[in-house]
C-alpha positions in Angstrom: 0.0 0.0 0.0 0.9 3.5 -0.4 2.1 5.3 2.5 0.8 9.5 2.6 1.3 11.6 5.3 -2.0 13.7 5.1 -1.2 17.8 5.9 -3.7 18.2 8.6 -2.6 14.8 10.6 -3.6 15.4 14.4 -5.3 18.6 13.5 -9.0 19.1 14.8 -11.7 17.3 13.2 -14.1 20.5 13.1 -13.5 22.2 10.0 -13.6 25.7 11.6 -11.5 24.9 14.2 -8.8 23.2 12.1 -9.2 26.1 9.7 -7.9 28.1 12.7 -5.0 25.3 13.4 -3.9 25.4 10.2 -3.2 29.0 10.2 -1.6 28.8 13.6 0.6 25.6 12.4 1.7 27.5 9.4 3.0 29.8 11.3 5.3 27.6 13.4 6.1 24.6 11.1 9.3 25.8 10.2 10.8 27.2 13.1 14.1 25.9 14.3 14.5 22.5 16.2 15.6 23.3 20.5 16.3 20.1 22.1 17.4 20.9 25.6 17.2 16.8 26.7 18.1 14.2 24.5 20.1 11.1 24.5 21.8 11.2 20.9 25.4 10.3 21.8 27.8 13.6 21.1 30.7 11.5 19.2 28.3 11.0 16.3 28.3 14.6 15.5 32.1 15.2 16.5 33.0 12.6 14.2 29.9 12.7 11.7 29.7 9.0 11.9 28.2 7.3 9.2 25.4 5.2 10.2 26.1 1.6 9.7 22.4 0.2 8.4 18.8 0.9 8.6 18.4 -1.4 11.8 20.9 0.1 14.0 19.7 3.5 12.6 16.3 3.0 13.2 15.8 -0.1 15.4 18.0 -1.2 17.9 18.3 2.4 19.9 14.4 3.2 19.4 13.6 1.5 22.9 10.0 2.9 22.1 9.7 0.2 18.8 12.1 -2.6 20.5 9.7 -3.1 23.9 6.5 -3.3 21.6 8.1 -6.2 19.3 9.4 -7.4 22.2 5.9 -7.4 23.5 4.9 -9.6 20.5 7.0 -12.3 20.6 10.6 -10.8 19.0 13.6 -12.0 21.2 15.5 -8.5 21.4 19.1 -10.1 20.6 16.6 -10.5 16.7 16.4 -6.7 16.5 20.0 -6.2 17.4 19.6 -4.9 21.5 23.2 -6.2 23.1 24.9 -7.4 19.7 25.9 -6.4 16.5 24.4 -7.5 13.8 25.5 -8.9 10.8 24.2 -7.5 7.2 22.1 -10.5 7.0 20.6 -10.2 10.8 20.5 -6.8 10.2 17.7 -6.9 7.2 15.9 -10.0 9.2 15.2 -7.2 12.0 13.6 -4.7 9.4 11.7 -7.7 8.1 10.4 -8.5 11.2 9.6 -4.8 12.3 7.9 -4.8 9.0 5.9 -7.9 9.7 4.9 -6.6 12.9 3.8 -3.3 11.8 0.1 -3.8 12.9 0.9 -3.8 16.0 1.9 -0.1 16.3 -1.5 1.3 14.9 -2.5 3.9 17.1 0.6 4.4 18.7 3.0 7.6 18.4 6.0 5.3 17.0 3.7 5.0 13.7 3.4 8.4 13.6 7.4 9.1 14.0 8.3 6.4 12.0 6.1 7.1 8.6 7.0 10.6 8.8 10.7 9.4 8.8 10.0 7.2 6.0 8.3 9.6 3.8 9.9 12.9 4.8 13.6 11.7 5.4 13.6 8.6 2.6 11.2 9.9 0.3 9.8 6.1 1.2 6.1 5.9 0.0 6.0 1.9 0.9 3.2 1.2 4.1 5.8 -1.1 6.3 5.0 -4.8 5.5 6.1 -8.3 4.8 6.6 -8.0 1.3 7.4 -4.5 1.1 10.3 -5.1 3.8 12.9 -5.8 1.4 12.3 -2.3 -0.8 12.6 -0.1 2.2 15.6 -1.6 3.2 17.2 -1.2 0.3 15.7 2.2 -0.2 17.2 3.5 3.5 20.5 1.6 3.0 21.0 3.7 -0.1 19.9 6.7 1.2 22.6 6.1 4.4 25.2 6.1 1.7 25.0 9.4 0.7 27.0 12.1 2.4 24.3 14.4 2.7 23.2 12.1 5.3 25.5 11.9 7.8 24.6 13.8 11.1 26.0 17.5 10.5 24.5 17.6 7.4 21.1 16.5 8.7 21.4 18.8 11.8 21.3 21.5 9.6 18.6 20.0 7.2 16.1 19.8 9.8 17.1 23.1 11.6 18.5 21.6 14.2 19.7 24.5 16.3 20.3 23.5 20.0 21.0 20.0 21.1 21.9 18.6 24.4 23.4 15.1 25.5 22.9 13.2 28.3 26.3 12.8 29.8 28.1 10.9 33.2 29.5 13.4 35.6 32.8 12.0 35.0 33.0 12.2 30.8 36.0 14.0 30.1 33.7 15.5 26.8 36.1 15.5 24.2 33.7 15.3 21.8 31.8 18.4 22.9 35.0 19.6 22.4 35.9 19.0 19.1 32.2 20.1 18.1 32.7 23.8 19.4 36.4 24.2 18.1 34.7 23.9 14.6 34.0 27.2 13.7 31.9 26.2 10.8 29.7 24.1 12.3 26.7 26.0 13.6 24.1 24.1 15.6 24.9 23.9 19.5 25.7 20.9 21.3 26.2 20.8 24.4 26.3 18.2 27.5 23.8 17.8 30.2 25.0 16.5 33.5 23.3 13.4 34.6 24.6 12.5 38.2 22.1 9.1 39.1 24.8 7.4 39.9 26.6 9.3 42.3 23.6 9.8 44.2 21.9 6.6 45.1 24.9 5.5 47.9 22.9 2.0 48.3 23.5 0.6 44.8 26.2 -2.0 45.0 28.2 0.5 42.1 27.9 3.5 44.0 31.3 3.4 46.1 33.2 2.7 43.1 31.4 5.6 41.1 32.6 8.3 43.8 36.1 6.8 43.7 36.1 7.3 40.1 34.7 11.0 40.9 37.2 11.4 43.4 39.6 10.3 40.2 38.5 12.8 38.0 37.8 15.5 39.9 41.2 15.2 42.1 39.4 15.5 45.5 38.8 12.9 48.2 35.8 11.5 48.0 36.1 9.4 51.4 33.8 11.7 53.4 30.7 13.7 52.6 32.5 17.3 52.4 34.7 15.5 49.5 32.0 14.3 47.5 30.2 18.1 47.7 33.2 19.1 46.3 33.9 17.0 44.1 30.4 17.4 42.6 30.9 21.5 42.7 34.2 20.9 40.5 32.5 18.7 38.1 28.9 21.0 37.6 31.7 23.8 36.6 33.7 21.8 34.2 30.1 21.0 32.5 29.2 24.4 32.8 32.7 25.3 31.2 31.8 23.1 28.6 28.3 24.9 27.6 25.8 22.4 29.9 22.6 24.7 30.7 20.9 21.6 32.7 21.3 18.7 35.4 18.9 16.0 34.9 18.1 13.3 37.8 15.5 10.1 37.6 15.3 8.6 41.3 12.0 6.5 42.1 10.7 9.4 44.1 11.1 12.8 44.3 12.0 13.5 48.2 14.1 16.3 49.1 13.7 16.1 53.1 17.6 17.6 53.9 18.8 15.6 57.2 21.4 17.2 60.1 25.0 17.7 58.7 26.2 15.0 61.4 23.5 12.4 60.1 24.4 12.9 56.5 28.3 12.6 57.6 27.3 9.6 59.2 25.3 8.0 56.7 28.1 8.4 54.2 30.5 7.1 56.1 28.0 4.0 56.3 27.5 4.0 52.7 31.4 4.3 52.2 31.6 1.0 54.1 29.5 -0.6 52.0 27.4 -1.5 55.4 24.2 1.1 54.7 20.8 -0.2 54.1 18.5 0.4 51.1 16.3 2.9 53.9 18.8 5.1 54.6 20.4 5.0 51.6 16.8 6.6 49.7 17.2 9.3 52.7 20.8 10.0 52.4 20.2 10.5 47.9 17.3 12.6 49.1 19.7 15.1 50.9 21.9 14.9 48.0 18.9 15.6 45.6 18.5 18.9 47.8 21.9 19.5 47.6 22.1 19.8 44.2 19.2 22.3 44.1 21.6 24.0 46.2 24.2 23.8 43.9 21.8 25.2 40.8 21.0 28.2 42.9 24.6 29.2 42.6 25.6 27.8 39.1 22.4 28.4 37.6 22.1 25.1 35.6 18.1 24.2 35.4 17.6 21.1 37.4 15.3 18.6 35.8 13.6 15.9 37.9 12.6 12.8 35.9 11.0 10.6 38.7 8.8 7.3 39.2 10.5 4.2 37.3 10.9 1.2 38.2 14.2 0.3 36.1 14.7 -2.6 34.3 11.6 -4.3 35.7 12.2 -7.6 34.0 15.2 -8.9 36.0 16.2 -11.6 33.0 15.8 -9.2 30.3 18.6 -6.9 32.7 20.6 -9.4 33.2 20.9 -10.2 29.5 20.8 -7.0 27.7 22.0 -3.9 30.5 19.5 -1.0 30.8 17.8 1.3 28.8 16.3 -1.9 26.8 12.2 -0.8 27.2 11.7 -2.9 30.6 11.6 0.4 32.4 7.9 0.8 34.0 5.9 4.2 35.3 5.2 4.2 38.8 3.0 6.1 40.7 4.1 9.9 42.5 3.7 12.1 45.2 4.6 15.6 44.2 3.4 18.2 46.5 4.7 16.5 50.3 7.8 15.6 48.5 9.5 18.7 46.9 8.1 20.7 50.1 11.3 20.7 51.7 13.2 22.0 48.4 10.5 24.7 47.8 10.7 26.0 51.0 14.5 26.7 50.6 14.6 27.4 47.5 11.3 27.6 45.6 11.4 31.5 45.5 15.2 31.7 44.7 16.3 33.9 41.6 18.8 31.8 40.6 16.7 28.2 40.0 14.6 26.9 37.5 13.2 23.8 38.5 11.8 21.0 35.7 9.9 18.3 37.4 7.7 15.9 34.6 6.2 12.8 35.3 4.6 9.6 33.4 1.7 9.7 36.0 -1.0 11.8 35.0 -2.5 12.0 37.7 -0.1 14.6 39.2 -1.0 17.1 36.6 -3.9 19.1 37.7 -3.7 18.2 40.8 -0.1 18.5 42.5 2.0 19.9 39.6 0.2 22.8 38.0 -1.1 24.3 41.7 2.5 24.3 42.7 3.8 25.7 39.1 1.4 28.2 39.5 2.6 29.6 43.1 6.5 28.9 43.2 8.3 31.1 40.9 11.0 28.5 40.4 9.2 25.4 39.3 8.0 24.7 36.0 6.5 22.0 34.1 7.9 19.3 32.4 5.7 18.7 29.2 4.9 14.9 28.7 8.1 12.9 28.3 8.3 9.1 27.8 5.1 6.8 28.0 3.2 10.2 27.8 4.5 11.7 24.9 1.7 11.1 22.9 -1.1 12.8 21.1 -4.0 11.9 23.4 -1.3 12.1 26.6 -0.6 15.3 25.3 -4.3 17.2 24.7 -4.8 15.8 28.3 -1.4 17.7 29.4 -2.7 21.4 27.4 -6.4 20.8 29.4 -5.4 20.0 32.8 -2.7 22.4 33.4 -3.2 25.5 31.3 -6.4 26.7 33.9 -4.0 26.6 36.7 -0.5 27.2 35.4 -1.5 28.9 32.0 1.5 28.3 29.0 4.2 30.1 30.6 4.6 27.6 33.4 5.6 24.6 31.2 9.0 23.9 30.1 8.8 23.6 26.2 8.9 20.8 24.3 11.3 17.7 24.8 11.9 15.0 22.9 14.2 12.7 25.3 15.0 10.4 22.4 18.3 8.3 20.8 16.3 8.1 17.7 18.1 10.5 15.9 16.2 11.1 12.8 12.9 10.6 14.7 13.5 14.7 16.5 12.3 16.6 13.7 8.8 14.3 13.7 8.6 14.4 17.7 8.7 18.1 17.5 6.5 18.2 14.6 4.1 16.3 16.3 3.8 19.0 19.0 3.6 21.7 17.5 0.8 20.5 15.8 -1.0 19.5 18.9 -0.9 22.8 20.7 -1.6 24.1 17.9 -5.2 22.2 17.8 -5.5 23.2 21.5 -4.6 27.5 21.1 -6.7 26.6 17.7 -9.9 25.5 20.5 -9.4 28.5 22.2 -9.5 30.7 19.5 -12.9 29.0 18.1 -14.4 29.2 21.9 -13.4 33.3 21.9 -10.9 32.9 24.6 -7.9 33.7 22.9 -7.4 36.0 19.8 -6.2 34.9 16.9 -2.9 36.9 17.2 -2.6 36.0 21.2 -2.9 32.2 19.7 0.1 32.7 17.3 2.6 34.6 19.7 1.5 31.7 22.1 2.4 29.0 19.3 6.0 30.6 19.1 6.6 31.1 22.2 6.1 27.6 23.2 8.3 25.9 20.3 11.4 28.5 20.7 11.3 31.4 23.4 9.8 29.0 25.8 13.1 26.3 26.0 15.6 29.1 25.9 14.3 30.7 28.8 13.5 27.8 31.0 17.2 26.2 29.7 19.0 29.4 29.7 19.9 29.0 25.9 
């Protein structure tokens, strides 16, 4: 079958009202591309790596497409996850993507992927069984042209900010040798991502801070150490053009516990004798101190909370992380991040970023508390919410209490490279249905509606990131 993208996809129904969205889309379709949190890996743009095949392009990093195959039946090692394929393995796991394609109807990763095919491949094929073999053939030749490496595409789809998602202790060569090079002008820049440092009972966590302790030439062997050693490493990101700090614990506590209790519990957690109690209470004193830390470096500290990682202990064991087993838990927002809004919630110097996969937060923890604290905004949906329906619910339950301004902008939290430009496509076309409903309902203007539009795919993530 014939694969067409129609041009009012996820526009309104009512013809007056998509009249309106139209207009309002128009207006924003071409905009540059800011991507303040992302996860494509910064040595494929210092070294404009070449991707290898359509499967490791478009496959095996899309944890999004892998967890639903996996879902039906496809043994993940098939689609690549954990192994390199060879050319032959590599077209079997497009085949069996292809075969499978029912089974994303519905689902965002259709959308993202047929605009990739279509709008990136010029590839007018509906995935199938026996139309498997011509898309293949069609992306593999399309990967060996040189105006598809990832410089070249930055530029093509207007790429102009992009941030990584980097360990505390990366040296970041490769940010590096990306903003030595003068005529290369998209941003990239690192985003420091300090999990690991902060969760003191994981059985890796003393070996982390004595590899922070390495890199950052101070002791690490009591708390005041690791303080520092975090300060140091914040301002060598910060050297290095990072505008963020992201965290994902399973809850978001920020209760700050007596200097001699936190001494103490380190010291426990040093020994490798503290339990998995104290350890949540000593990473939820860190947690605060690095909201400490952002009111005097000014990075924006996100807060991605409520996973349970890697919930499918075989599937860990065999193929790491960040394989699709991660599942949403539930949240508590407004008892939690009372102790850090009370310190610092009114501070001039922090942004605050806190999103969530549990919807239920929205209207009724996130956007009251948005809509009071001047330093806490709104993460817009992000992960198992970034999705049309998830993300009309998102526009109508915090807009009446937080309004537009209190949301962060759009993110796209992806390793699918070439899938940014339809992620962000996607949402601008979304609020653009919802300012398009205002407009119809005479609560909005029609110029109000536009300048709102803008706002929310470019002024919005430079303020809130600081870009």
């Amino acid at each position: 079958m014939s694969l067409e993208l129609h041009p009012d996809r996820l526009l309104p129904a009512d013809p007056t009202v998509r009249d309106i969205a139209r207009e309002l889309y128009a207006s924003v379709a071409g905009l540059p591309i800011i991507s303040p949190h992302g996860h494509v890996p910064a040595q494929w743009i210092a070294e404009d790596t070449a991707f290898r095949d359509p499967t490791s392009l478009l496959i095996t990093p899309d944890h999004y497409l892998t967890r639903l195959l996996h879902a039906s039946g496809v043994d993940l090692a098939e689609l690549g996850v954990g192994t390199e394929l060879t050319p032959e393995g590599s077209r079997r796991a497009f085949r069996l993507l292809c075969e499978h394609w029912r089974v994303f109807r519905g689902t965002p990763m259709r959308y993202w992927f047929e605009s990739q095919l279509v709008e990136v491949f010029g590839a007018y094929l509906e995935p199938s069984a026996t139309s498997a073999d011509a898309l293949y053939d069609r992306i593999s030749s399309w990967i060996g042209q040189p105006t598809s490496r990832p410089r070249a595409l930055m530029r093509e789809f207007g790429i102009e900010f992009l941030a990584t998602t980097d360990d505390p202790c990366e040296d970041l060569a490769h940010h590096r040798a990306i903003a030595r090079d003068d005529g290369f002008a998209p941003r990239v820049v690192p985003t420091f991502r300090p999990d690991t440092y902060l969760e003191p009972a994981r059985p890796t966590w003393v070996a982390a801070v004595d590899r922070l302790a390495a890199v950052s030439g101070t002791d690490t062997g009591d708390y005041a150490g690791w303080v520092t050693a975090m300060e140091d490493r914040r301002a060598y990101f910060r050297e290095h053009g990072a505008v963020s700090t992201d965290h994902s614990h399973r809850d978001l506590g920020t209760e700050r516990l007596p200097d001699r209790e936190a001494e103490q519990l380190y010291a426990a957690a040093r020994a490798g004798r503290i339990s998995a109690a104290d350890g949540d209470r000593l990473r939820r004193h860190m947690v605060d101190e690095m909201a400490r830390m952002a009111t005097e470096d000014g990075l924006t500290m996100t807060l991605h909370p409520a996973v349970h990682r890697n919930h499918h202990g075989p599937t860990s064991d065999r193929f790491g992380a960040d394989v699709g087993a991660d599942i949403p838990l539930g949240v508590e927002v407004t008892q939690a991040l009372s102790p850090l809004l009370n310190r610092y919630g009114t501070h001039p110097n922090l942004t605050l970023v806190v999103f969530t996969i549990d919807e239920t937060v929205y209207s009724r923890e996130l956007a009251p508390l948005a809509g009071f604290y001047p330093s806490l905004r709104i993460g817009v949906p992000w992960w198992f919410l970034d999705a049309p329906d998830a993300i009309r619910r998102f526009r109508a339950a915090v807009t009446e209490s937080a309004g537009f301004t209190r949301t962060s902008g759009f993110i796209d939290d992806t390793r699918a490279f070439l899938s940014i430009p339809a992620r962000h496509d996607m949402s601008r076309r979304l609020d653009c249905a919802h300012l398009a409903e205002l407009v119809a309902q005479h609560r909005l203007g029609i110029d109000e509606a536009a300048e709102t539009a803008r706002y929310l795919v470019t002024d919005q993530p430079r303020d809130v990131f600081g870009i």
